[in-house]
N, C-alpha and C positions, 0 to 999 in steps of 0.2 A: 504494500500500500504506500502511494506517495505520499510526501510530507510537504506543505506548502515551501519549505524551499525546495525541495526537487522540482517542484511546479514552476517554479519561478525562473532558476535555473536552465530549466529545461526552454522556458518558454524566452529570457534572454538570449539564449543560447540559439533558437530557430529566428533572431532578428540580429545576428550578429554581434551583440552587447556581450559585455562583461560584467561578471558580478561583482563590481566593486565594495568598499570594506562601505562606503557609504550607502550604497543601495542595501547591502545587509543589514547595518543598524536602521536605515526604514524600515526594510519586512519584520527583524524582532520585535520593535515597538509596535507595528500595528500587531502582531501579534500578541503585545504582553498587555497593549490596553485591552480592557474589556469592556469597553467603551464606544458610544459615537464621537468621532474625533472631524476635525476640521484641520487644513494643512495647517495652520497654527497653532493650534494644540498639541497637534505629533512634534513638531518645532520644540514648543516648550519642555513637550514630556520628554522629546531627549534629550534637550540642554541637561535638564534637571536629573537624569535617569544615570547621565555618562557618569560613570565611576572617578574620571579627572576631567572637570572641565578644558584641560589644557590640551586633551586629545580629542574636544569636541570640534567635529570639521562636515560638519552636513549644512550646508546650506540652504534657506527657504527656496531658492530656485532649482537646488537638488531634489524635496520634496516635493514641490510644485510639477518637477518631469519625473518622479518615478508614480507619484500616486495614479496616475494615466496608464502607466505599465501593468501596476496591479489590478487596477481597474480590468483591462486589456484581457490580462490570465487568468480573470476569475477567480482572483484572491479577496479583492475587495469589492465592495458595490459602493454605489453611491443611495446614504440613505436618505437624503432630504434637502431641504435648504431652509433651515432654520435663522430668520433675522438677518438675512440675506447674503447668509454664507452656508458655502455648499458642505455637507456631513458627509461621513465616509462610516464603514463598518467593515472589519472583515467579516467573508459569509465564509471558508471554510471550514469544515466541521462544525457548522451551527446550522441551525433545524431553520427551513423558512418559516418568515414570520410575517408580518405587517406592523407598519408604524402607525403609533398616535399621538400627534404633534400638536402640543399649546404651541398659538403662533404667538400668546402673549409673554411666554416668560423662558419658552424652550425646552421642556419639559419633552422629554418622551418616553412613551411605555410601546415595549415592542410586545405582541400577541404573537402567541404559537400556536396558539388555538383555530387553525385558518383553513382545517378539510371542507366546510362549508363553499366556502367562500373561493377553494380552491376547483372545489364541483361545478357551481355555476361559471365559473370562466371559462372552463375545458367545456360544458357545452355551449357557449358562445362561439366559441373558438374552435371546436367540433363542426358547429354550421356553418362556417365560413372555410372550411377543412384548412386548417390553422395549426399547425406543431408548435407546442407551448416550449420555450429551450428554460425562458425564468421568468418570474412577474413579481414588480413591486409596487404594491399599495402603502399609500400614506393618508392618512385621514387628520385632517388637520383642523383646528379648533381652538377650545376654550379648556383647560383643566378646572377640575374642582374648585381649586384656589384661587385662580384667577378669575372664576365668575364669580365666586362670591365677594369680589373687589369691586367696588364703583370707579 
């Protein structure tokens, strides 16, 4: 069974790229968050994460060109756009899900609970003779909290 870096690897390797030490410390961090993260977030989280900041050398325009990669290999998705920055998540080895998005304060709660909902789209998408490869829902709104706010 592959492991997301073999995937990665694999899939640098059929676009002529190299696994650089900085493309690496991207894929571990999106792997060790377990998190929605935005390219500035993964930023911080590896400033903050490096063992010596003096060996920190990834730069925002380095994540800015690999998150596209992983995107690419089906390492990560893109989960939203939250306050008008776009969210990421890794999907390997996690269950699909759907998002539910306060657009007032950013809030998300992901559902796994989604055979329903994954039923009626395959026969949507069944009449139209349509192969589903992946689907992401985002339901976006008002949380608890925030509606009981004036």
């Amino acid at each position: 069974m592959k492991n997301h870096k073999d995937i990665y690897e694999h899939y640098l390797s059929s676009k002529q790229l190299k696994l650089t030490s900085q493309r690496m410390a991207i894929l571990e961090a999106v792997f060790d968050l377990h998190e929605h993260f935005t390219a500035e977030s993964l930023y911080d989280f590896l400033k903050t994460s490096s063992t010596n900041n003096n060996d920190f050398d990834v730069s925002m325009t380095t994540i800015y060109r690999t998150i596209p990669m992983l995107v690419d290999c089906g390492l990560v998705k893109i989960a939203g756009n939250i306050n008008g920055k776009e969210t990421f998540e890794h999907t390997f080895g996690h269950p699909q899900h759907i998002h539910i998005l306060c657009k007032t304060c950013g809030f998300v709660i992901e559902e796994e609970d989604t055979k329903k909902i994954y039923r009626n789209i395959k026969k949507i998408t069944d009449k139209h003779d349509f192969k589903i490869d992946d689907f992401n829902l985002s339901v976006k709104g008002k949380c608890n909290e925030c509606s009981k706010k004036k």
